[in-house]
PLY file of the C-alpha trace (Angstrom):
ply
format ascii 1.0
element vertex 282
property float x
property float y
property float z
element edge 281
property int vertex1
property int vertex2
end_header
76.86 -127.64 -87.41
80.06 -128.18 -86.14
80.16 -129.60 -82.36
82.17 -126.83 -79.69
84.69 -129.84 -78.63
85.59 -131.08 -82.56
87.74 -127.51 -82.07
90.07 -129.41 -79.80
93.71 -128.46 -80.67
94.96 -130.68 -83.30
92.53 -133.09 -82.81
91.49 -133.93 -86.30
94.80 -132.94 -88.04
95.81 -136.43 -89.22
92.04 -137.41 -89.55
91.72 -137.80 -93.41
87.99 -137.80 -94.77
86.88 -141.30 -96.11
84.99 -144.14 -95.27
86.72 -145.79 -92.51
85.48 -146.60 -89.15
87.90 -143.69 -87.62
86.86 -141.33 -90.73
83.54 -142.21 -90.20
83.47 -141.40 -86.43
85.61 -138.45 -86.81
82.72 -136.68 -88.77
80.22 -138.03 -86.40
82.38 -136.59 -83.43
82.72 -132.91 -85.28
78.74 -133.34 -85.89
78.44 -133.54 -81.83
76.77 -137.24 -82.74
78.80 -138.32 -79.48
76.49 -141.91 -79.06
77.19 -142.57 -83.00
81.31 -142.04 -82.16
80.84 -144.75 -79.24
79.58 -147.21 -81.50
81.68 -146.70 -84.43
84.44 -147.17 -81.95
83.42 -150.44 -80.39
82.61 -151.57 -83.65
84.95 -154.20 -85.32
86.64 -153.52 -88.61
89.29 -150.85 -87.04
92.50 -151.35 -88.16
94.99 -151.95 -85.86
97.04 -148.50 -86.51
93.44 -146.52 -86.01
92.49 -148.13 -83.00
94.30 -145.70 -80.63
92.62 -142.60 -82.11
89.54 -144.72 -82.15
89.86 -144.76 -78.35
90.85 -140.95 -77.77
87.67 -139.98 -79.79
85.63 -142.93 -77.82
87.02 -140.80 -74.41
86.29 -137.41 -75.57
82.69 -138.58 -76.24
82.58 -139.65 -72.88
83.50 -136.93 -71.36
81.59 -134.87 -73.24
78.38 -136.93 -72.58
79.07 -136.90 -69.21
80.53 -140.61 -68.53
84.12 -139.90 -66.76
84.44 -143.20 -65.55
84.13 -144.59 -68.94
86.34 -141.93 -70.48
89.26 -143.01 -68.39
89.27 -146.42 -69.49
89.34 -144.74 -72.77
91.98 -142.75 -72.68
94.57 -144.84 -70.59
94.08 -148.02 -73.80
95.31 -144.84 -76.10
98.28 -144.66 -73.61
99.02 -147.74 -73.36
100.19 -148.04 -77.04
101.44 -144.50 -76.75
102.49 -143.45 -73.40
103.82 -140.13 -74.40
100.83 -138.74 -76.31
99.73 -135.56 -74.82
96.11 -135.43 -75.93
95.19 -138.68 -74.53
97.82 -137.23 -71.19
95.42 -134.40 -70.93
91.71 -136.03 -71.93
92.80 -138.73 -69.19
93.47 -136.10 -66.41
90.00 -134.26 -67.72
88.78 -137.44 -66.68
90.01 -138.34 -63.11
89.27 -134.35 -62.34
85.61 -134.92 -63.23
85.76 -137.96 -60.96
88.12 -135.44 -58.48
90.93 -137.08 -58.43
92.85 -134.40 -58.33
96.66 -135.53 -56.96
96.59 -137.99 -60.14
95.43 -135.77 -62.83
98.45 -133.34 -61.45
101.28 -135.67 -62.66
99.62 -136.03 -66.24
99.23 -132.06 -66.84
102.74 -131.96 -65.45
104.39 -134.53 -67.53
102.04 -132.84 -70.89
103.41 -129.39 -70.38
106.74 -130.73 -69.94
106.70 -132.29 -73.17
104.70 -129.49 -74.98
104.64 -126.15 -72.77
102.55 -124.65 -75.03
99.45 -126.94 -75.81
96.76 -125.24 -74.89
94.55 -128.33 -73.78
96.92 -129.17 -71.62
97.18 -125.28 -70.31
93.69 -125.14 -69.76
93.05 -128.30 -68.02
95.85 -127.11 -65.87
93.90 -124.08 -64.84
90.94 -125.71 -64.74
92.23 -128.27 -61.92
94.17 -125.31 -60.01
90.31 -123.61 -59.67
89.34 -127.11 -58.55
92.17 -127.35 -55.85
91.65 -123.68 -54.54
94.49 -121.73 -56.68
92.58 -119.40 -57.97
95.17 -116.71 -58.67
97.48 -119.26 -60.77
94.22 -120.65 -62.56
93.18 -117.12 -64.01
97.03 -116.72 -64.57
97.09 -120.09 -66.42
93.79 -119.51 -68.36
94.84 -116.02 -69.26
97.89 -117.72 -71.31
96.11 -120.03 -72.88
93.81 -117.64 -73.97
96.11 -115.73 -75.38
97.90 -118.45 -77.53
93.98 -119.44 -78.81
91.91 -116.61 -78.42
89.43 -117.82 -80.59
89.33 -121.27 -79.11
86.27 -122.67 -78.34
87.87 -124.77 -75.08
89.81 -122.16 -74.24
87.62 -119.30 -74.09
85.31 -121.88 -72.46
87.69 -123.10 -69.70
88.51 -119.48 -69.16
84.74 -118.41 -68.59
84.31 -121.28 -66.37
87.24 -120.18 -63.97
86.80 -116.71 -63.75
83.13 -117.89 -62.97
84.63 -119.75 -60.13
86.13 -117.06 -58.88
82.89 -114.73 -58.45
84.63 -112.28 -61.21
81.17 -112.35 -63.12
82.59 -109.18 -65.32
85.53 -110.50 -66.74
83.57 -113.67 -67.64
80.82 -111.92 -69.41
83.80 -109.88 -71.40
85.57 -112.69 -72.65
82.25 -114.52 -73.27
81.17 -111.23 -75.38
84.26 -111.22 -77.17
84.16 -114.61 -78.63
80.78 -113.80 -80.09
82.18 -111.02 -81.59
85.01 -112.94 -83.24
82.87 -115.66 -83.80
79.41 -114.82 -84.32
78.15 -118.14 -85.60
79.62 -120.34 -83.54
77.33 -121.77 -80.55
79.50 -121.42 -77.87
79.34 -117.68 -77.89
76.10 -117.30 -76.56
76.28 -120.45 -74.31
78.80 -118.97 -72.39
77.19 -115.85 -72.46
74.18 -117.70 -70.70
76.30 -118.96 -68.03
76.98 -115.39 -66.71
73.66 -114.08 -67.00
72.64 -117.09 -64.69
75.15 -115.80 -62.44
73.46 -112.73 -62.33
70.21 -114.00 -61.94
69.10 -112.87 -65.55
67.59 -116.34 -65.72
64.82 -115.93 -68.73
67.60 -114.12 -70.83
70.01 -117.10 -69.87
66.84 -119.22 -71.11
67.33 -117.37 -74.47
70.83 -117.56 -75.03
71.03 -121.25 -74.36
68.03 -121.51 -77.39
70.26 -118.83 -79.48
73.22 -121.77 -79.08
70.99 -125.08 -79.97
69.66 -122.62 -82.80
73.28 -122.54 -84.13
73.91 -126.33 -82.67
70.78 -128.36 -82.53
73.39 -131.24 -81.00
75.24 -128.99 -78.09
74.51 -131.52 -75.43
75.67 -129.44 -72.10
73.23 -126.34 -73.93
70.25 -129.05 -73.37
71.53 -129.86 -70.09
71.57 -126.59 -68.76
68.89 -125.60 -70.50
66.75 -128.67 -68.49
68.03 -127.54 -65.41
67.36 -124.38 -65.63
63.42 -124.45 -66.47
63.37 -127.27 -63.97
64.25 -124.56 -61.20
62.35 -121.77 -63.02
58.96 -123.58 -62.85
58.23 -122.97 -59.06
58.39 -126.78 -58.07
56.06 -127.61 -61.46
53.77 -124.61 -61.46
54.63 -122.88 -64.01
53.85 -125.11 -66.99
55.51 -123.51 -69.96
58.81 -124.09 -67.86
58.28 -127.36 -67.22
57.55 -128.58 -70.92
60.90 -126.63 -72.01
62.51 -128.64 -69.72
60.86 -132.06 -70.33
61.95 -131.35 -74.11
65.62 -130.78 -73.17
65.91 -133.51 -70.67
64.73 -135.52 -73.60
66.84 -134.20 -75.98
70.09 -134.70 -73.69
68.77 -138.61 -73.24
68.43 -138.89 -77.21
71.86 -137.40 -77.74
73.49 -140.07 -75.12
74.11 -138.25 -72.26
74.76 -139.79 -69.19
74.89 -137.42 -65.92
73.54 -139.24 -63.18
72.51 -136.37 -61.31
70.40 -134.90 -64.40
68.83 -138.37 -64.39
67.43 -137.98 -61.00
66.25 -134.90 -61.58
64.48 -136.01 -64.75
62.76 -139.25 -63.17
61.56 -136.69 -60.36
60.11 -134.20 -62.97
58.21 -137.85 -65.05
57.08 -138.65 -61.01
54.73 -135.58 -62.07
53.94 -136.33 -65.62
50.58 -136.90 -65.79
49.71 -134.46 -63.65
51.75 -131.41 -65.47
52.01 -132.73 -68.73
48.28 -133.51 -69.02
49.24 -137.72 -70.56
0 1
1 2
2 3
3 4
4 5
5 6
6 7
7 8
8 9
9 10
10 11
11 12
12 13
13 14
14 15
15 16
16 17
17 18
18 19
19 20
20 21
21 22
22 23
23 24
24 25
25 26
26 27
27 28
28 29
29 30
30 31
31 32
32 33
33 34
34 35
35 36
36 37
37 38
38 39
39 40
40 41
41 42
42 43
43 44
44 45
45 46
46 47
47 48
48 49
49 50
50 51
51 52
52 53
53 54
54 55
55 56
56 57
57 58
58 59
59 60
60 61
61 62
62 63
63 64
64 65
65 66
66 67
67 68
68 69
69 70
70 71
71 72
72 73
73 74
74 75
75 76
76 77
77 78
78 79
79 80
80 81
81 82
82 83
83 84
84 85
85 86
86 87
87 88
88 89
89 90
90 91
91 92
92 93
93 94
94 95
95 96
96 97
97 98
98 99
99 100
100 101
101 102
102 103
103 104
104 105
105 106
106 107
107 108
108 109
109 110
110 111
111 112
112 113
113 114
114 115
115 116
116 117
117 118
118 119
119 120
120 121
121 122
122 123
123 124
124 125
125 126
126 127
127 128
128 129
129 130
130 131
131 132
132 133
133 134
134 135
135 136
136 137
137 138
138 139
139 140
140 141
141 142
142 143
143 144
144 145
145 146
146 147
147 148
148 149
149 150
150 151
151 152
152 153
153 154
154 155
155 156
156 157
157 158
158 159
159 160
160 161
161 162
162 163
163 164
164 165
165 166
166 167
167 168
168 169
169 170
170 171
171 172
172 173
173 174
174 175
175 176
176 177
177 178
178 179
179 180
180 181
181 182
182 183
183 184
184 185
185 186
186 187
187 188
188 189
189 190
190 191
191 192
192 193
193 194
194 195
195 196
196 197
197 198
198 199
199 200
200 201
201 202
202 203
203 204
204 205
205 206
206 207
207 208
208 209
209 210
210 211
211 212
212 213
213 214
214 215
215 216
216 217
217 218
218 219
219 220
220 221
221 222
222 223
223 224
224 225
225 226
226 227
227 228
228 229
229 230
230 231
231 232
232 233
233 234
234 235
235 236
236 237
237 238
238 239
239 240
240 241
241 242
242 243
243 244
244 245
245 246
246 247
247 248
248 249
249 250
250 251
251 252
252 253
253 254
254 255
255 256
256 257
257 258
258 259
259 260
260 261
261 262
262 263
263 264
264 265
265 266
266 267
267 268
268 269
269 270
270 271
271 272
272 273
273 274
274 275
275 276
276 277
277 278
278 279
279 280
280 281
């Protein structure tokens, strides 16, 4: 099954299928096989024209596996041999914003849209660090045009879900959510998005099912096992309710196995394994 970020805009254009260390990760990034993508890419045998793409897949695994730090390194080697490309602009101001640095992702999105005013990564990272920085108003408005360039777009429908969500419009959310399941109705995202709102509205056990309706579709979707872990974490009454607390022992472990690397979902894991023995009966 496809992975929801190998839909990034133009991404894998000049990826040709073969056997090459970039074709090679390319597939393994599309497969959401993020830990196999970091390997291939620090792997020797590159040659020296892939290495730059090498890198921007190497930072987009990061990010998605929850390693910003990491990611930026990534990102600003791609721009160092290319300085003007706009993907590795916008996954390197992705970056800083999930380590909120805000004032220097700015200049990046800036400099991006300038150069292509209608990328829609670069629109929706825009509105994504407005909702950060407390322009709400300008991030719907910004989300709302990407959308509307891509409005089957997995990141964009997801950015836009994640900033009406931000600003308590819970409705509108759900709608566009609903709407990409209807356009795409095998695609995981649909109902992972849909289980963000339902959280939202404390519909928690149907949240639980939508998240499994995604990793039914996606058996790789990392941030569906992470939220899915999180969510039966809180939903088993501080370990009480057992059948909670094995779902989320499974996804924990699944997010681990996949590479993930969110240091606050760590701590909450090690405190669930403090109570192993006792809940899981080993």
């Amino acid at each position: 099954m496809q992975s929801v970020l190998a839909t990034l805009p133009g991404l894998f254009a000049a990826f040709a299928l073969g056997g090459t260390p970039l074709e090679e990760a390319t597939r393994a990034f599309q497969a959401g096989e993020y830990a196999k993508v970091l390997e291939l890419a620090a792997a020797p045998g590159a040659s020296t024209g892939d290495a730059p793409r090498l890198a921007y897949l190497a930072g987009e695994a990061q990010l998605a596996l929850g390693a910003p730090a990491e990611a930026e390194k990534s990102f600003r080697t791609v721009l160092v041999s290319r300085p003007k490309a706009v993907p590795a602009q916008v996954g390197l101001a992705r970056a800083l914003m999930a380590l909120l640095r805000f004032d220097e992702a700015g200049p990046l999105l800036e400099s991006a849209l300038a150069a292509e005013p209608k990328d829609v990564g670069a629109l929706v990272a825009r509105g994504l660090l407005c909702s950060s920085t407390g322009k709400s108003d300008e991030a719907k408005k910004t989300l709302e045009a990407a959308w509307k360039l891509d409005p089957k777009g997995a990141l964009t429908t997801r950015g836009y879900v994640e900033v009406l969500l931000r600003a308590d419009d819970v409705p509108a959310a759900a709608a566009v959510a609903e709407k990409f399941m209807s356009s795409r109705p095998a695609h995981p995202l649909g109902p992972f998005l849909f289980a963000w709102t339902l959280e939202r509205d404390g519909e928690d056990e149907q949240a639980v099912e939508q998240y499994e309706a995604a990793l039914a579709r996606d058996p790789n979707f990392v941030d569906a096992h992470k939220n899915l872990a999180i969510l039966c974490h809180t939903l088993s009454n501080t370990y009480k309710v057992r059948e909670r607390v094995l779902l989320a022992y499974e996804h924990y472990e699944r997010y681990f196995a996949l590479g993930g690397k969110d240091q606050d979902l760590e701590r909450m894991y090690k405190d669930l394994l403090s109570f192993k023995e006792q809940i899981l009966g080993q």
